[in-house]
C-alpha positions in Angstrom: 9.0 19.4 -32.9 11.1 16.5 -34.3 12.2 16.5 -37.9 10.7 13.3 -40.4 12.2 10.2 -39.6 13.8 10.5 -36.2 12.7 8.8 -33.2 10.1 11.5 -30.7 11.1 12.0 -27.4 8.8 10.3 -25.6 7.8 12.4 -21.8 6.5 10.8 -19.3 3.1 11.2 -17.4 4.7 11.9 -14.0 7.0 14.1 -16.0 4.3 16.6 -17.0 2.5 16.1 -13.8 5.7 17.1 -11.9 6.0 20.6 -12.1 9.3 20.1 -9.2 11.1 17.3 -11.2 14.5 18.5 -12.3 16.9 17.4 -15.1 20.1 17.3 -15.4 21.9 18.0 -19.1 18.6 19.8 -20.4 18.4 22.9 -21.2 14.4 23.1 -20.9 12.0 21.4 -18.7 9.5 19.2 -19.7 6.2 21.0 -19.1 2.3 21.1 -20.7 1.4 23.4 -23.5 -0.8 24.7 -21.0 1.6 25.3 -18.8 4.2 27.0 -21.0 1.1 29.3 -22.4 0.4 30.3 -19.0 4.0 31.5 -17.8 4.0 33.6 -20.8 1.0 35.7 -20.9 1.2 36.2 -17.2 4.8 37.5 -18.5 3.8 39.7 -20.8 0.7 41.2 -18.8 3.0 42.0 -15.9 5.4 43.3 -18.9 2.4 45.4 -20.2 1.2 46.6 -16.9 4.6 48.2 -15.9 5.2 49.5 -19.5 1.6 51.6 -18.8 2.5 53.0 -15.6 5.7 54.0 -16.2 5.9 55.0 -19.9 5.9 58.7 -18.7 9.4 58.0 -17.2 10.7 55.8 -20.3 13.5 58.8 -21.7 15.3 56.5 -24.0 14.6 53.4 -26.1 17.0 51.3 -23.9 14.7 51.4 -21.0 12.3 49.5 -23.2 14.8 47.3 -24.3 15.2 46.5 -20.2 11.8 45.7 -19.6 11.4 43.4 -22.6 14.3 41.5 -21.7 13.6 41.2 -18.0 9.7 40.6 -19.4 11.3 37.4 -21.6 13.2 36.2 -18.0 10.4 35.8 -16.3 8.5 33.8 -19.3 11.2 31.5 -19.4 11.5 31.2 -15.3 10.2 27.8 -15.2 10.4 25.8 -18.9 14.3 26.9 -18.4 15.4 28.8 -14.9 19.0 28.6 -15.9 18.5 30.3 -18.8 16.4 32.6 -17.3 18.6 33.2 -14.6 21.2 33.8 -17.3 18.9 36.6 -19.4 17.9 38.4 -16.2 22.0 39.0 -15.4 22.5 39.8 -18.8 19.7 42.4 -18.5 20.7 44.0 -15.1 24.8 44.2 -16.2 23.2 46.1 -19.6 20.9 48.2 -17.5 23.5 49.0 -14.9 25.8 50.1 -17.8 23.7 52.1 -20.2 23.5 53.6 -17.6 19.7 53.6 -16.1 18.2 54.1 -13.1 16.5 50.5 -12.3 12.9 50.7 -12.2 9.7 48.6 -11.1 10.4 46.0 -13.9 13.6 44.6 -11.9 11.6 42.7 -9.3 10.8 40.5 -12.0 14.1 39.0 -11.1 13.0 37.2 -7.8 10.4 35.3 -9.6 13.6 34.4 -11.7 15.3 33.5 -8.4 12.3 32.0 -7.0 12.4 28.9 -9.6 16.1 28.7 -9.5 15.9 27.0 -6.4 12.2 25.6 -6.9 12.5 23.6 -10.5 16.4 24.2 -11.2 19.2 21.6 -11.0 22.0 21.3 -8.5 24.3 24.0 -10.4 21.3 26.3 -11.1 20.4 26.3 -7.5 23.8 27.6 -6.6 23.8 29.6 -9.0 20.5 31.2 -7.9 21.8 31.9 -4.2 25.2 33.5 -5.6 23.2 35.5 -7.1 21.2 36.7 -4.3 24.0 37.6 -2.5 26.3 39.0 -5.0 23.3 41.1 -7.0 22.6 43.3 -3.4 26.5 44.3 -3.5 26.8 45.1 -6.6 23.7 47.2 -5.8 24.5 48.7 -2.8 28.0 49.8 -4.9 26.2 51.2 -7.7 23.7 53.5 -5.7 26.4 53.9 -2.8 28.7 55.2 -5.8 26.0 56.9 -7.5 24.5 59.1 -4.4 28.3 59.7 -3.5 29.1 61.5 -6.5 26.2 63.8 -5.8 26.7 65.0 -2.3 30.1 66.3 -3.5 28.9 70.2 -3.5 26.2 69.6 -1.3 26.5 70.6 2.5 25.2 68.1 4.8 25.3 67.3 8.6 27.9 64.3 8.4 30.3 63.6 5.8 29.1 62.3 2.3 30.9 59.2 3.0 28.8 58.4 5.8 26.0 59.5 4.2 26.4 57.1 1.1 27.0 54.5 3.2 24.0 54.6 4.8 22.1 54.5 1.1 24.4 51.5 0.2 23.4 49.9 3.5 19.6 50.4 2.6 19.8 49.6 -0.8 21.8 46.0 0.0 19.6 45.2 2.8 16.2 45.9 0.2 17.5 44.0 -2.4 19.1 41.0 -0.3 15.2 40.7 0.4 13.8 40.6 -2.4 16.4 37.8 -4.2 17.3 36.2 -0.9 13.7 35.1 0.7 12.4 34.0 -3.0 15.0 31.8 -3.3 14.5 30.4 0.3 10.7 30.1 -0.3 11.6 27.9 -3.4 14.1 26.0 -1.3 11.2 25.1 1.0 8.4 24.5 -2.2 11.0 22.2 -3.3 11.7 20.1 -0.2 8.1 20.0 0.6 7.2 18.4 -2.8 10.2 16.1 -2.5 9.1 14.9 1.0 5.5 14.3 -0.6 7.0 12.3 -3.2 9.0 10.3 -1.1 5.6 9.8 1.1 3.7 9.2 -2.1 6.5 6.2 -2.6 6.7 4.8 0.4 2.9 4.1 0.1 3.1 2.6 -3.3 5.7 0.3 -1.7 3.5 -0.3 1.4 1.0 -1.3 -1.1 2.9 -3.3 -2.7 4.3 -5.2 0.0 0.8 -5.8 1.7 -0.4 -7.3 -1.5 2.6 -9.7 -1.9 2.2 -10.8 1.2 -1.7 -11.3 0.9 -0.2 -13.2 -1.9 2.0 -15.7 0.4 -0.4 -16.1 2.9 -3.1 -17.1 0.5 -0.3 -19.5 -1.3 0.9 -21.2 1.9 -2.8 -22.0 3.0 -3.3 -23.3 -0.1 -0.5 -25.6 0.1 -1.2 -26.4 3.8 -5.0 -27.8 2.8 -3.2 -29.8 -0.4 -1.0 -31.3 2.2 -3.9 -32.2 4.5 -6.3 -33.7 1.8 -3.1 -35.8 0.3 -3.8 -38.5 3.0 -8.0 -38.6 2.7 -7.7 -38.8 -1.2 -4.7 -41.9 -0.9 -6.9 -43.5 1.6 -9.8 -43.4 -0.7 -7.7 -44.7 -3.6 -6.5 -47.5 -1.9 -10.0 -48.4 -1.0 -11.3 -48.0 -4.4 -8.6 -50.7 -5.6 -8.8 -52.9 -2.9 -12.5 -52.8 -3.2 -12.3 -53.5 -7.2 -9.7 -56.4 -6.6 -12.1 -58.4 -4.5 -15.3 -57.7 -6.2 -13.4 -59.1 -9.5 -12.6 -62.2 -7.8 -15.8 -62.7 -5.9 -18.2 -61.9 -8.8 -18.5 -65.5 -10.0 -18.4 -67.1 -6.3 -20.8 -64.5 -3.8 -22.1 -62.0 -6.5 -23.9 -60.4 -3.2 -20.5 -59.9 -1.9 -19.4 -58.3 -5.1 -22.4 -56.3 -5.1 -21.2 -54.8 -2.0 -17.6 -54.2 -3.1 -19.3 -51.9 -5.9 -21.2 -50.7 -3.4 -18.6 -49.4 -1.4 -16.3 -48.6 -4.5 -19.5 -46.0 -5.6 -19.7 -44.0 -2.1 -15.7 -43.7 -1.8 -15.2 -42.5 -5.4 -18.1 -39.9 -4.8 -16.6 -38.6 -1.4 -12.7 -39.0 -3.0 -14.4 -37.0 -6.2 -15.5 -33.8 -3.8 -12.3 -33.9 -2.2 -10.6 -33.5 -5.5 -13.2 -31.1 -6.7 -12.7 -28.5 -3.5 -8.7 -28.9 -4.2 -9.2 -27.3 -7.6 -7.3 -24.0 -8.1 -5.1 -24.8 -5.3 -1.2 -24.7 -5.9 0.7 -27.7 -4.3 4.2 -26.9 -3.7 4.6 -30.2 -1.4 3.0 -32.6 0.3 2.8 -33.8 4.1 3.1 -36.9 5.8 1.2 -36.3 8.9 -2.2 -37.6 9.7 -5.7 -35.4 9.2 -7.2 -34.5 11.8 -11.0 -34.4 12.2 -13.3 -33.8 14.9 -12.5 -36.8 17.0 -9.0 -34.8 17.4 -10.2 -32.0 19.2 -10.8 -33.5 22.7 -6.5 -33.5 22.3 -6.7 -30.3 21.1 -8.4 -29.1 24.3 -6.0 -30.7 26.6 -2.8 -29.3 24.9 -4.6 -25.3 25.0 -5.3 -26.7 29.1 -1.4 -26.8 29.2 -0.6 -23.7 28.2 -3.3 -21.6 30.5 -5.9 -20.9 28.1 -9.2 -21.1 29.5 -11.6 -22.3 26.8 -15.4 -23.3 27.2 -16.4 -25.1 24.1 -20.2 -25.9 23.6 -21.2 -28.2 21.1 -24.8 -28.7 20.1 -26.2 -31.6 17.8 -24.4 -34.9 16.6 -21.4 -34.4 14.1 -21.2 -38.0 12.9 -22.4 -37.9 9.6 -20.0 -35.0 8.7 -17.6 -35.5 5.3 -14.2 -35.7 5.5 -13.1 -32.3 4.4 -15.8 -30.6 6.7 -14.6 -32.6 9.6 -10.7 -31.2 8.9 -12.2 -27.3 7.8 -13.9 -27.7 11.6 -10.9 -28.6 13.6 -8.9 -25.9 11.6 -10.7 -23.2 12.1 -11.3 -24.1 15.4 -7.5 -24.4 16.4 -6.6 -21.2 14.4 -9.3 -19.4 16.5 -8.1 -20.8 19.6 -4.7 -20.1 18.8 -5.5 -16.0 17.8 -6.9 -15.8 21.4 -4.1 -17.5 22.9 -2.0 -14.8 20.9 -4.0 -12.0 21.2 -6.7 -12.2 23.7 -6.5 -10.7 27.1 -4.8 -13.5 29.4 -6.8 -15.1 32.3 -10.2 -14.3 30.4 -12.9 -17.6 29.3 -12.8 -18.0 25.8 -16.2 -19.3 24.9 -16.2 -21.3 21.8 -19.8 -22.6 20.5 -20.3 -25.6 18.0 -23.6 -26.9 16.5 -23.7 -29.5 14.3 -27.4 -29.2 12.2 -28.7 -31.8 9.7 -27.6 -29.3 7.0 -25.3 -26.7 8.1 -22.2 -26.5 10.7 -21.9 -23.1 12.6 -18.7 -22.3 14.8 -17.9 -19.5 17.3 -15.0 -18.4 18.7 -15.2 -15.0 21.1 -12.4 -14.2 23.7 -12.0 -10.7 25.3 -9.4 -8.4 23.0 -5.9 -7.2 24.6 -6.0 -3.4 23.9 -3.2 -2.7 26.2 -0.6 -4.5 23.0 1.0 -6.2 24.8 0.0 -9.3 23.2 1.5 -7.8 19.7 -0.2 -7.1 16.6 -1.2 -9.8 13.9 -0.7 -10.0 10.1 -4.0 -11.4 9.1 -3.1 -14.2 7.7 -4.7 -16.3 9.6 -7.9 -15.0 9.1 -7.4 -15.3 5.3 -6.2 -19.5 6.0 -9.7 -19.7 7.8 -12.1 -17.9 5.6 -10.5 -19.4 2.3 -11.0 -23.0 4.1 -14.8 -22.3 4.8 -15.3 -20.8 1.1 -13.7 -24.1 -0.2 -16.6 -25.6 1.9 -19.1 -23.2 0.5 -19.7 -21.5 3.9 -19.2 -17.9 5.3 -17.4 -16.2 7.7 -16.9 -13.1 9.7 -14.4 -11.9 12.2 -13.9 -8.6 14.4 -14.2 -6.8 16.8 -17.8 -6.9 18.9 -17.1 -4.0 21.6 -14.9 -5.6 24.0 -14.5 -8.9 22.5 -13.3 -10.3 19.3 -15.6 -12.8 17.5 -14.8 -15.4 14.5 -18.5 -16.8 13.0 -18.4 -19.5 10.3 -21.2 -21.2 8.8 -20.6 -23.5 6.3 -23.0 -26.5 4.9 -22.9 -29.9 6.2 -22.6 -31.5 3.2 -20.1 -29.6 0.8 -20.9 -27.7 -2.5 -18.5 -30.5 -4.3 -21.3 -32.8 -3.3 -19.0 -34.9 -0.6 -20.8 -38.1 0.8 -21.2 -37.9 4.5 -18.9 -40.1 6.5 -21.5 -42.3 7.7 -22.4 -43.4 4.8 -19.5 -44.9 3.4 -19.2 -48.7 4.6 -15.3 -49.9 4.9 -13.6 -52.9 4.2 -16.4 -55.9 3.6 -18.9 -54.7 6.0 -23.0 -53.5 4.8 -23.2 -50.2 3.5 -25.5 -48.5 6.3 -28.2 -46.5 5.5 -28.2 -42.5 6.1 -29.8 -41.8 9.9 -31.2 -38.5 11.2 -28.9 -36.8 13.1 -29.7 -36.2 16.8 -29.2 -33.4 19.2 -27.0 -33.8 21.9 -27.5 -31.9 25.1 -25.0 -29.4 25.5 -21.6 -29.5 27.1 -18.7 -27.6 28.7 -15.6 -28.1 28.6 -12.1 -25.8 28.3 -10.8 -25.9 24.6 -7.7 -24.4 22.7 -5.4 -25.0 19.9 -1.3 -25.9 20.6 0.7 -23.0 19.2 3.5 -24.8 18.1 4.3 -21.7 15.6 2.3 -19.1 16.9 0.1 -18.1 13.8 -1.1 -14.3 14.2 -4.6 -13.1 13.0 
């Protein structure tokens, strides 16, 4: 309850949830309704069930003051051990005093101790194990003390000392049981949901950190195909203007040569336009200067995997001439970061079979080498498997990659013309040459030959 016009504590989710969080300063834990409600009416049965099977031996009201204070201890064991801990001493010192003869009702104390050193602070905790030690001497003096001074007239084999010592000796070694194990056992609760939480943490951090760099990988692929479709979308540009310059001044002398400046201004804007159009989205942070490669580039690419021992046979099916632009470069990259996984992580001195057919209307690649189970080869990160299948989405293909029992298999199929609606290469005339018409693409007999990508910076999986 908060009075009218002050600010509500406000108690965290986790807080309620975490029945092992401690606070320091506080007097009482935060804790559910439900909660509180249930520590008290197992209190007061427990209370109840004690006060009806010993309310024969009950001789004076104290006794029943005793067992409702030691009843109120153990409701308030867990909203507020240290309180608790403080009514329970309170109780025993009044008990031991009175004097009474402690009954059943005192073992409510170790579920006192218990959450001493399962919910309390630093200072309670202590506080709970002095009190485990110190309550068995002061019990084994009081019955030690007590049985003493009634073996005074009576005759006995040994001396009453030795006698009383023994009863002190039983009565310490009972009692140090019952406070000293429940306040182990909460010792243990407590470092077992600690160590949960810490687990619980470390996984949310995990998480975390596999997400942000899911993030970075996605962000530097998308800044590595901005930096390869800077050059094809200047080269079209330029053509575009150069184009437009000399249709303007050849319109009045060879309109047919104008004609074909449009001509070739039309088909280069269209293919320039699906570049642009599969670049959408894409975050670039910088751009590069090198050349883009296309599939013309991959007889080098083969010789440089030669070099470094890679034995790849590449197959290639159909004719790949009237490919776009961007297909052309999504191709050779997925082919060289394929190559370049099973340089990394294949099993060394196995073929590496990679399969290309080019079809009138779709492109299909695959890549299978033999896996390295033996880890030697180390593990990946994955990122290059998100660089390849974000470039054959962009393309409006598909693609699939793992394991296929002993191997490891990367599939792509992607259309031959892209989504963006690119204009195939062949159909783009340059400079002041005839636009040529679109021609059937024919299939090439098949061919073998080693293939694999230069790992420069070794990209992983």
């Amino acid at each position: 309850m908060t009075r009218r016009g002050s600010p509500s504590r406000v108690i965290r989710g986790t807080d309620a949830r975490s029945v092992s969080a401690t606070y320091r300063g506080v007097v009482f834990r935060p804790m559910l309704r439900v909660q509180i409600a249930t520590d008290v009416v197992i209190a007061v049965v427990l209370g109840a069930l004690v006060l009806v099977t010993t309310a024969n031996g009950m001789d004076t009201p104290l006794e029943y003051v005793t067992l409702a204070g030691l009843t109120a201890a153990l409701a308030l064991r867990r909203i507020s051990p240290g309180l608790a801990l403080t009514v329970a001493w309170a109780v025993a010192l009044f008990e031991l005093f009175a004097p009474q003869t402690p009954g059943v009702a005192n073992v409510f104390i170790s579920g006192v101790v218990y959450t001493t050193s399962r919910y309390g602070s630093r200072r309670v905790r202590i506080a709970g194990l002095v009190s485990a030690i110190i309550g068995p001497v002061i019990a084994a003096l009081y019955f030690g003390l007590e049985d003493y001074s009634h073996r005074q007239d009576i005759v006995t084999a040994t001396t009453p000392q030795e006698e009383s010592f023994r009863v002190a000796v039983t009565y310490f070694a009972v009692v140090l049981l019952l406070l000293l194990l429940p306040w182990l056992a909460g010792v243990i609760g407590r470092t077992r949901r600690s160590a949960s939480m810490s687990r619980e943490a470390q996984l949310l951090a995990e998480r975390d950190a596999a997400r942000a760099d899911r993030a970075v990988a996605v962000e530097q692929e998308r800044v590595r195909i901005a930096r390869d479709m800077h050059d094809i979308v200047a080269h079209s540009l330029a053509v575009v203007i150069a184009q437009a310059d000399g249709a303007r001044y050849a319109l009045k002398a060879d309109p047919a040569i104008a004609d074909e400046a449009l001509g070739t201004i039309s088909t280069t804007a269209r293919r320039a336009l699906g570049d642009v159009r599969e670049l959408l989205g894409a975050l670039r942070h910088e751009q590069g200067t090198a050349p883009t490669p296309d599939l013309d580039d991959i007889d080098r690419l083969v010789r440089e995997m030669r070099d470094v021992g890679l034995d790849v046979r590449v197959e290639r099916e159909g004719d790949p001439a009237g490919l776009p632009t961007a297909t052309q470069l999504a191709v050779y990259r997925i082919v060289q970061e394929s190559l370049t996984n099973a340089w990394k992580h294949g099993e060394p001195g196995t073929p590496v079979h990679a399969a290309l057919t080019y079809r009138p209307d779709t492109v299909e690649i695959s890549v299978v080498n033999r896996r390295a189970d033996d880890g030697t080869r180390g593990p990946g990160t994955g990122h290059g498997l998100v660089g390849m299948r974000e470039r054959a989405a962009m393309t409006g293909g598909t693609m699939t990659a793992g394991a296929r029992g002993d191997d490891f298999a990367v599939s792509v199929r992607m259309p031959a013309v892209p989504a963006s609606g690119q204009m195939p290469r062949g159909l783009v005339a340059t400079g002041t040459t005839t636009t040529a018409p679109p021609t059937p693409s024919t299939t090439a007999p098949r061919t073998t030959a080693p293939l694999t990508s230069t790992p420069q910076e070794r990209p992983a999986r």
